[in-house]
VODOKOL-741991 format. One record per residue: y negated, z, x negated of N, C-alpha, C in turn; residue in one letter. Coordinates in steps of 0.1 Angstrom, whole numbers, plus 5000, padded with zeros to 4 digits. Example, Ala and Ser with C-alpha at 12.3 -4.5 7.8 and 13.67 -1.06 7.14 Angstrom:
<rs>
505750784868504550784877503350784868A/502250714872501150714863500050794871S/
</rs>
This chain:
<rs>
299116051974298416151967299216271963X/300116331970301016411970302216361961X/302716301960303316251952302616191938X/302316301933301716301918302816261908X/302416141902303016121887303516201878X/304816251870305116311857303816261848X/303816181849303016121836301216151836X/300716161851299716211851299316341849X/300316421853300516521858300216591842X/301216561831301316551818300116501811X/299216421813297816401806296516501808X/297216531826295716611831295816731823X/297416761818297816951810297016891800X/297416801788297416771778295416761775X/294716711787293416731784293016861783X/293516921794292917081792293317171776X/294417151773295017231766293817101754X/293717011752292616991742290917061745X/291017081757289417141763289217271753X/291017321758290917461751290617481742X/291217381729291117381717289617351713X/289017271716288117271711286917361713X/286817451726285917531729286017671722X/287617641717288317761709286917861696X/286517731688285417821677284317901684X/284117871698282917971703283518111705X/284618131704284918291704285718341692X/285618271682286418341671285218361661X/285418421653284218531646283718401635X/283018431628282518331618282618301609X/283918401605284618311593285318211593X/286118231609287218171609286218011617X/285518021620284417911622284617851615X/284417881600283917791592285217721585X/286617771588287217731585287917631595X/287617621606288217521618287017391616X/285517391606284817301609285617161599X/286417201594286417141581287817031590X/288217041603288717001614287916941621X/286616921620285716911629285516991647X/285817121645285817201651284817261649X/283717321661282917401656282217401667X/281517561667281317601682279817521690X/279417561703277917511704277217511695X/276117441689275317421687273917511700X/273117601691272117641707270817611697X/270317611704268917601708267917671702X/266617641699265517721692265317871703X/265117841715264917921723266218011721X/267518021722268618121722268518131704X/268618121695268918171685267518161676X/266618131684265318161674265018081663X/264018061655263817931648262317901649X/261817791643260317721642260117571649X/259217551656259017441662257417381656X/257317291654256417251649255717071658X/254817081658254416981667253816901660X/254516771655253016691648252316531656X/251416511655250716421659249716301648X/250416211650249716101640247916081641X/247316121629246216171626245416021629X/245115971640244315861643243215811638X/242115911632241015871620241415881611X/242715921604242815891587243715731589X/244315701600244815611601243915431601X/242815451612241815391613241415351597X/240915471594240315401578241015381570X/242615401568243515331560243315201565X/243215151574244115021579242614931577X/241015021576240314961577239714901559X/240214991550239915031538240814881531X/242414891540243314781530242514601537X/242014641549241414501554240414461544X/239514581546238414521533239114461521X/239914531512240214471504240714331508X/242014321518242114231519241314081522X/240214141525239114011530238613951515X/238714081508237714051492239013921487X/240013961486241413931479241113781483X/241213721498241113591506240013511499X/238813581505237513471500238013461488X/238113581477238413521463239113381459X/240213421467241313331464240913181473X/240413181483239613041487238813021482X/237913061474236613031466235313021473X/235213121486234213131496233313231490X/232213181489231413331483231113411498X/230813531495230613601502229313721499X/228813801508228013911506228014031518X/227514131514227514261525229014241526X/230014271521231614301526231214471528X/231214501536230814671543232114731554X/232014841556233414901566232314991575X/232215041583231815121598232715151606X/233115251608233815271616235615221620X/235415151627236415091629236414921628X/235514881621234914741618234614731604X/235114621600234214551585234314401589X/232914391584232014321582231814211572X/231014091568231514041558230613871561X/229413871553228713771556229013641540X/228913501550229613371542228313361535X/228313321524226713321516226613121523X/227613041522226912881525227412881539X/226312831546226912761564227612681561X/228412591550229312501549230612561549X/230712671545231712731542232512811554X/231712811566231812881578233512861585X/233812751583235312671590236112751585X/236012731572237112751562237412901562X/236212971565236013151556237013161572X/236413131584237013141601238313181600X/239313001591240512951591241313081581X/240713091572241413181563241313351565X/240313391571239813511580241113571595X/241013461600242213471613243713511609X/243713451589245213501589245313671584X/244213711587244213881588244313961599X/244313841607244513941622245214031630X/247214041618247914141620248914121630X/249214041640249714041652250914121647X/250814211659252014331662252614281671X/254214341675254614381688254414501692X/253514431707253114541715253714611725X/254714581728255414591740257014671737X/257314761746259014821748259914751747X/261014781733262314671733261814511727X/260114531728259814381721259714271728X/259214341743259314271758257814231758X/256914271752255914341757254814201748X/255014121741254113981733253714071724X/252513971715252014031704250414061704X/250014151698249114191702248314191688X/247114181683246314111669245814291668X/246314351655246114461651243914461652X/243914341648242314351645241714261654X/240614241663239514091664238514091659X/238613941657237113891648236113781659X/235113801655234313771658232913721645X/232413631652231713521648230013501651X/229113591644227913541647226913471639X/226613401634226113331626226513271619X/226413311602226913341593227613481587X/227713531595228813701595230013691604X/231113751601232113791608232413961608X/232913961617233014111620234814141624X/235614211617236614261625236614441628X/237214381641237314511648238714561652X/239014681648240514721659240414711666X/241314671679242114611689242514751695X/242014811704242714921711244214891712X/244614801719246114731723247114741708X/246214701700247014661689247014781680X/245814911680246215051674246915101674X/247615091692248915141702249915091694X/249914991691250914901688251314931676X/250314971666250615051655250715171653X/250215241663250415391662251815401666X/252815321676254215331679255415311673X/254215201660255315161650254715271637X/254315381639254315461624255115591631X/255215651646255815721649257315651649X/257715551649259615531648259315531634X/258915471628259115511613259015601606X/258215731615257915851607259115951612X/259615911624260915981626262115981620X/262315891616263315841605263415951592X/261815901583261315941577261716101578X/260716191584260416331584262216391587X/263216301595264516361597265116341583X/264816261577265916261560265116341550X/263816391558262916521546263916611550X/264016641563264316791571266016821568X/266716721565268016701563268216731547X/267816651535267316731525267416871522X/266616941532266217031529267417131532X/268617091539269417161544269517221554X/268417231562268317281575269317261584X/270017361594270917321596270217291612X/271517181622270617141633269717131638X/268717061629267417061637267516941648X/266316971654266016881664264716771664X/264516691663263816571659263616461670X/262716471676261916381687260916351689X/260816211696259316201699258916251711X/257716221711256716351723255816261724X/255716181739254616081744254515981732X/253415931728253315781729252815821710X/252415931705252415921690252316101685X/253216151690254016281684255116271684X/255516421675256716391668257016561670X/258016611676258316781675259716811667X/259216881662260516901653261017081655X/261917101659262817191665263817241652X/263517411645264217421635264817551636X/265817521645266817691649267317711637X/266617871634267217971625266217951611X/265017921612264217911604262717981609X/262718141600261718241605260718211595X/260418111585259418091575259417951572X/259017831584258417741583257717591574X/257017791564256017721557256517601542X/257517621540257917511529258417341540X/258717451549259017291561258317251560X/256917271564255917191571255317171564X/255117201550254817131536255416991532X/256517011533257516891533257216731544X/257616801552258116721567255816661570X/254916721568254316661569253316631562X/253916601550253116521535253316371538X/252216311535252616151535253016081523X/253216151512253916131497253415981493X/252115931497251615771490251915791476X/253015731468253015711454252415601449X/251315591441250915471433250515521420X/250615391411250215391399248815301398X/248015291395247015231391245815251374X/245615141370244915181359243415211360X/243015281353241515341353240715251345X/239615231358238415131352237915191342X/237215101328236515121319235415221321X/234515171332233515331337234215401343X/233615541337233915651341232815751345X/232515751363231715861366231415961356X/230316031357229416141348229016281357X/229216241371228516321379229516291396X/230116391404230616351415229816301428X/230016221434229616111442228915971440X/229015971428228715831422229215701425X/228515581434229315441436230215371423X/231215351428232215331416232015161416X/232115101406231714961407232714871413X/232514741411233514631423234714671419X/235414681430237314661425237814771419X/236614891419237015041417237115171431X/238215231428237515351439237415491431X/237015611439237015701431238015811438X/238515871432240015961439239616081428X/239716191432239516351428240916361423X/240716521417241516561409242616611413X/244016621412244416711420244116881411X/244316901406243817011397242217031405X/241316971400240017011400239616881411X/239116941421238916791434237216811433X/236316861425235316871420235116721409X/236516691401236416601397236916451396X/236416361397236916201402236916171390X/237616071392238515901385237815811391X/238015701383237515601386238615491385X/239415461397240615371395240615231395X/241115121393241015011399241915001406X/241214881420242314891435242814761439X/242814641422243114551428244514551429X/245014421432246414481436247314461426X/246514331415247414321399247414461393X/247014571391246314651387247014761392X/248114771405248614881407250114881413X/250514951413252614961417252315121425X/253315071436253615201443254715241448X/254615331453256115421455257215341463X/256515241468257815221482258915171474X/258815101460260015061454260615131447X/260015291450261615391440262615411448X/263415441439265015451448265515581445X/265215641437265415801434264715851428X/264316021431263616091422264116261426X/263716321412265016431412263516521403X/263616661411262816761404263916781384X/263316741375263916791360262916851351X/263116891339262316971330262316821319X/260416851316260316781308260016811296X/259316761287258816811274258017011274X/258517061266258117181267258517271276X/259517231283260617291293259817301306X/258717181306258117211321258317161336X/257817191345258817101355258217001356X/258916861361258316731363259316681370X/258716581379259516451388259816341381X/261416351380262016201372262216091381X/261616001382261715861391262715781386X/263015691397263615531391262915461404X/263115321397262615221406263815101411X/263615081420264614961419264114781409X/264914721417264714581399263214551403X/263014541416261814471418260514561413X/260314711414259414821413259114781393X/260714821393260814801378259914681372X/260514611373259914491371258114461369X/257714541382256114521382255314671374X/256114761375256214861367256114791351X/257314771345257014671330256314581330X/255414521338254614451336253314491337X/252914581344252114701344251214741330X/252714811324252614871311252514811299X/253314641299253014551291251914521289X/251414501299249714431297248714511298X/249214661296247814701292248614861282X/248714811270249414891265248214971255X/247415111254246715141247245615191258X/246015191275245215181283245715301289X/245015411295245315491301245915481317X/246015531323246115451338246615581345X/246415601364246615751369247515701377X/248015871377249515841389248915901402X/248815831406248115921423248915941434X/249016061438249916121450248816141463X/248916111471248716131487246916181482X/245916031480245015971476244516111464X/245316171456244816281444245316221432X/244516241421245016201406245916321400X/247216281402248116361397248116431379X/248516281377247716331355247516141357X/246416131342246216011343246615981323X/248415981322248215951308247815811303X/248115791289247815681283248915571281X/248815441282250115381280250115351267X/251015461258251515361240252515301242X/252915231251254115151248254715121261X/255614961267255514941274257014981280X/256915011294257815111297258815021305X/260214971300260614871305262314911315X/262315041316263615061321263415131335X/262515091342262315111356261815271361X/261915341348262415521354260815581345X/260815701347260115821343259815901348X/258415961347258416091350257216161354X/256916231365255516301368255516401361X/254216441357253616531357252316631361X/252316741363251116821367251016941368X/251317011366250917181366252117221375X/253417121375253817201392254717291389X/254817391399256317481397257217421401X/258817541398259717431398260017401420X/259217471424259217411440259017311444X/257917301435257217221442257617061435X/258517051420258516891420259916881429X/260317021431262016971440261716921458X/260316971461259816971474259416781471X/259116771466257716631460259216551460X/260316571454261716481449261816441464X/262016551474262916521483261816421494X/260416421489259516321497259616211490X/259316191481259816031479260915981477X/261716071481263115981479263215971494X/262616031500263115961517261515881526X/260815831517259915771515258615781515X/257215711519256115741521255915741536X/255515821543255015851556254215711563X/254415641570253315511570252315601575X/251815701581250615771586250115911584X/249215961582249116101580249316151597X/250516261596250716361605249716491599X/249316551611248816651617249716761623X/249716881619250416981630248617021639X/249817021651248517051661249317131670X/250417221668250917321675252117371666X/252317531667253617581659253617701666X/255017721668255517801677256517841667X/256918011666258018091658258818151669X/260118171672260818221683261518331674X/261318471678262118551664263518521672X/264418561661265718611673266118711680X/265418831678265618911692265418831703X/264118761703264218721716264818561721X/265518491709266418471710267618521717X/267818621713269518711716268818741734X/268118801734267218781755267818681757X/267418631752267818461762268818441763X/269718451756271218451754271718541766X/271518661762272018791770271418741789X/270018691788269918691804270218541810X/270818451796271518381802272818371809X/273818451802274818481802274918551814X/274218681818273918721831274018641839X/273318551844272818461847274118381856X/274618291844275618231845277318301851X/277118461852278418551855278018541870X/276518631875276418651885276818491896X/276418371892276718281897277918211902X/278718271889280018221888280918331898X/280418461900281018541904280718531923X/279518491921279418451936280518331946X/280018251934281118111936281518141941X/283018231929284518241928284318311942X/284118431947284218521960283618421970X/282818291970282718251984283718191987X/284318061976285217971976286518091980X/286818211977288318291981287818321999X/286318352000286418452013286718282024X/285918222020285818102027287117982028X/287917992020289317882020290517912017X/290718082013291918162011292718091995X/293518062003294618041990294117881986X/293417831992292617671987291317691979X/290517801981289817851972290317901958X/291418011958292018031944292317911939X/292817801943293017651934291317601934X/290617611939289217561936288617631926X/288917801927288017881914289117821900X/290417781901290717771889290417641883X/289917491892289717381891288317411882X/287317541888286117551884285817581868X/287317691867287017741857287417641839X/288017541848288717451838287517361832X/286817351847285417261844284617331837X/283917411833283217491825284417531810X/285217541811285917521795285317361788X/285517251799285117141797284217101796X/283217201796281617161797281517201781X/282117361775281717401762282317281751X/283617261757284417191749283617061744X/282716981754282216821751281316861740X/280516981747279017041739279517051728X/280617101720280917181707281217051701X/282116941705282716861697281516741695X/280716731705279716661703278116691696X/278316791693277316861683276116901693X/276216861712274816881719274217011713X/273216991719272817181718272417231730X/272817381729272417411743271417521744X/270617521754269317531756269317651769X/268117711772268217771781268017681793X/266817561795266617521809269117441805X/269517431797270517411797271617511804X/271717601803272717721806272117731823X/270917681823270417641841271017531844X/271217461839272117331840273917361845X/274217451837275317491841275617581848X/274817661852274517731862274517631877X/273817521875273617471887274917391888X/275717351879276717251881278117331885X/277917461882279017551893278617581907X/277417581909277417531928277917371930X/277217281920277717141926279617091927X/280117181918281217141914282317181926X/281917311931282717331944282117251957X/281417201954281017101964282017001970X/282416951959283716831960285016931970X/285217021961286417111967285817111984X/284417141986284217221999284417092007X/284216942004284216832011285716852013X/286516792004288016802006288416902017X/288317012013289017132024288417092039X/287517072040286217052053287116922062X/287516822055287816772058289316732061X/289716832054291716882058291316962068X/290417032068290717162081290417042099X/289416932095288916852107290316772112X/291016722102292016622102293216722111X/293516852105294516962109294216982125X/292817002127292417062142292516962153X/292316822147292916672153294516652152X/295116772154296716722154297716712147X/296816682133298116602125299016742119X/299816662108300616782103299716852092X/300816932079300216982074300216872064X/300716782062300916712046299916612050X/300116572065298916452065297416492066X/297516582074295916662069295616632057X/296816682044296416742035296216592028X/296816522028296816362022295816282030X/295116292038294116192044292716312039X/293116402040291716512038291116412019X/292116462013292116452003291616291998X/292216152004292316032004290416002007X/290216072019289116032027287516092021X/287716202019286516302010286516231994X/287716171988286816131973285816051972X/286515951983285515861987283915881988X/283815981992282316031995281916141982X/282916201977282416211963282316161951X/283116011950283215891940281615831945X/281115841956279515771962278315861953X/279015971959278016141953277416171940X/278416161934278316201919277416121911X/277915941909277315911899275815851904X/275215881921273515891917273316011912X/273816161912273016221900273116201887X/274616131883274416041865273516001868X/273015921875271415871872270815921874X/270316001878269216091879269416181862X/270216261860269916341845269816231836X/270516111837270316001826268515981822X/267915961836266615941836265516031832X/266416201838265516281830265716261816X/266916271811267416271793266716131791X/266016051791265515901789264415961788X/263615991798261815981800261216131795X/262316181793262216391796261816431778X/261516541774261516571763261816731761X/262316801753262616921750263316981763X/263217111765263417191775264017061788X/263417011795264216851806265016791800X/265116771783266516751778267616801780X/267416951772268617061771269317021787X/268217041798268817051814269716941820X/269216811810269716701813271016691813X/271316711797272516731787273316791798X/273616891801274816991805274416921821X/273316911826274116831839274516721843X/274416591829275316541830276616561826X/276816611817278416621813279416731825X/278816801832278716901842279316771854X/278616721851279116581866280516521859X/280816471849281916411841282816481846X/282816611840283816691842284216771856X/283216761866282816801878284216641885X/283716531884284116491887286116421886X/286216501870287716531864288316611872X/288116741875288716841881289016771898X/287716761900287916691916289016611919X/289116481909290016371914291016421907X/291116461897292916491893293716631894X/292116771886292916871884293316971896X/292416951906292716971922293716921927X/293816771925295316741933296216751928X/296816801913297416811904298116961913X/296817031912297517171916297917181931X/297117121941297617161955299017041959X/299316931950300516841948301816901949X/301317041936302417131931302717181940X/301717281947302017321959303017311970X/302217171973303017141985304417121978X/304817051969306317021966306717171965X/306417271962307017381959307417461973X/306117451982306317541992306317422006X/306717342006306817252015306017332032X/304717342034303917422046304317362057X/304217432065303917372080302517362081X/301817482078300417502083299517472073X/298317442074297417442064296617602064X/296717652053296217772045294617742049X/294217722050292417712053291817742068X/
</rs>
């Protein structure tokens, strides 16, 4: 052990002197920041809590979801019998069930056989461990069938609109320029979104929790006279966005309508009369049913509907065959560049809900900062004076091993974009008690070896030999332990996670190399009789 490597000796410098560098942008002012990122250099990343910002909490809206899923079944049941040639009567919705009686008992097998392929099967389970679970059950009494949601299988879908709405709401929030946010899930169908250095929210959370449904559909021949009027078969009625006093009358078959999932870009531009409007494209396939759309009903009006509102409902003179065009509606120019940046990073599969918002100014931001920092001196300062009062000249090489470890802690955080948090800076707070720990084994156990006889080099080489062992055991059950909080943990248990694992990485660098690196030197330099401790 004492007989340390040139070559090792030479990597352990060579990492530090990179630690340095990279921890380098947290103390240089902010110009020169911005000129070291363009190196990929660049300082911590902190936290809502230290630098202030908007947090927003959303939650997948469970009754508007229910009657989506219950609204496309009906149709879908209409679509089936059609297409088998099963008559039917009473097709109704309730709740979380529709309903749907066979007009012939002959027909019972068949409506059964063709009914079951609506059943939906999900994966229900974590990783896809977990089998499939039937979004809906049906059930069979007479001549009626009834489907019902599946508690199991709601789960199942409410799991699969929160991974998809994360995706989603992070390429709104990215869009928008925001710089580091934070984007997670929260239990089993929330979604929190963390927006350090954002004191006005409110265009966020306009954005980030719109569900942007783009469809086109043509308008049935009847046209309501009066609001709340039953719209006839294979019509629904959707309000104005302008005037929600006033309804359309759409059709909902599915020849009859094209929707957003197939555009591929849309860009806030100025249209006719220099006003603002959303320019779309579609991809070949959108396109495609788009011109076929317009072909077959050319002289027919038809509505563009945004997140279930009639945006404008023009007229088709001609058939529109190059995949692209253009909304319109009263909007300003915010609002079609807000509307661009939702469909272009798609339609929401669910209506989110904010059901919590939190504003953190930065003053008390800068608190946190300032009684973190506190915090983390008084700790370090305790350290450093036990490790000197308690091991002499073996503690000065322990507070310098310490202090290398904490360059190495900023240095991972900065290059790896973490962010740091306050239960975080507790994190590091706590990983300078754990870090002299290793040192305190080592010495503990040179001073045992010394008082048993030996010399000074073999104390110091069996101390050394004997104690990693028991700190190579030590260390990596707490990797597992922060792994598990950073896995199951969310916000604040994160931040803490973060810096006490990398806190152990580097806890454990200093231990095995940068310690023996320096008491190595030592001994070759000052060849002891006695052990200093």
């Amino acid at each position: 052990m004492l007989n340390y490597p040139r070559w090792k000796a030479i990597a352990v410098l060579a990492v530090i002197a990179l630690a340095a560098l990279l921890a380098l942008p947290n103390v240089l002012p902010a110009g020169m920041q911005e000129t070291l990122r363009g190196f990929n250099l660049k300082p911590i990343t902190l936290g809502l809590d230290l630098q202030g910002g908007s947090n927003v909490l959303l939650e997948v809206d469970r009754a508007d979801l229910v009657d989506k899923l219950t609204r496309q079944l009906a149709s879908d049941v209409r679509n089936s019998m059609r297409d088998a040639k099963i008559g039917y009567s009473g097709l109704t919705r309730s709740g979380d069930s529709v309903r749907v009686r066979v007009t012939k008992p002959e027909d019972m097998d068949k409506a059964e056989t063709e009914l079951k392929k609506l059943l939906n099967p999900l994966d229900s389970g974590v990783f896809g461990s977990g089998g499939a679970a039937n979004l809906f059950d049906l059930a069979r009494d007479g001549q009626q069938f009834t489907f019902t949601i599946s508690p199991k299988g709601l789960d199942a879908k409410i799991a699969l609109a929160v991974s998809q709405s994360l995706r989603i709401v992070e390429n709104r929030v990215n869009a928008l320029g925001t710089a580091e946010p934070i984007i997670q899930q929260q239990g089993k169908d929330r979604i929190v979104v963390q927006l350090p250095g954002v004191q006005n929210p409110d265009q966020v959370k306009n954005v980030i929790g719109r569900t942007a449904k783009l469809t086109f559909q043509l308008l049935c021949e009847a046209q309501p006279t009066a609001k709340g009027q039953n719209p006839p078969p294979d019509c629904q009625a959707v309000p104005l966005k302008d005037d929600p006093n006033q309804e359309l009358w759409v059709q909902s078959a599915s020849r009859a309508t094209v929707d957003g999932a197939d555009l591929v870009d849309a860009r806030g531009a100025f249209g006719q009369n220099n006003m603002p409007v959303v320019s779309f494209r579609f991809n070949t396939k959108g396109a495609e049913r788009f011109a076929k759309l317009t072909r077959d009903n050319v002289g027919k009006p038809f509505a563009i509907i945004l997140d279930e509102k009639v945006v404008s409902y023009p007229r088709i003179n001609e058939a529109i065959l190059g995949g692209s065009g253009q909304i319109s509606g009263n909007f300003t120019v915010q609002e079609t560049n807000d509307l661009a940046v939702v469909l272009r990073s798609g339609a929401l599969p669910a209506k989110l809900t904010i059901v919590e918002e939190r504003t953190v100014g930065p003053s008390l931001g800068s608190d946190s900062i300032r009684a973190g920092l506190i915090a983390s001196a008084i700790g370090l300062v305790l350290v450093l004076i036990f490790m000197v009062v308690g091991y002499g000249l073996f503690g000065i090489f322990a507070n310098i091993a310490l202090l290398v470890n904490l360059l190495a802690i900023i240095a991972l955080m900065s290059f790896f974009g973490f962010t740091l948090t306050l239960p975080g800076i507790a994190g590091i707070v706590l990983t300078m008690g754990m870090a002299v720990d290793s040192n305190v084994l080592i010495y503990e156990r040179i001073r045992e070896e010394w008082r048993n006889g030996r010399t000074a080099l073999s104390a110091i080489e069996t101390g050394f030999k004997a104690a990693l062992g028991t700190i190579w055991d030590a260390n990596p059950t707490t990797l597992v332990a922060a792994l598990a909080l950073f896995g199951v943990g969310s916000g604040p248990i994160r931040g803490f996670a973060v810096t006490l694992f990398i806190g152990i990485i580097t806890t454990m660098f200093t231990a095995f190399t940068l310690t023996q690196l320096i008491v190595a030197m030592w001994v070759k330099w000052k060849r002891p009789k006695e052990v200093p401790l």
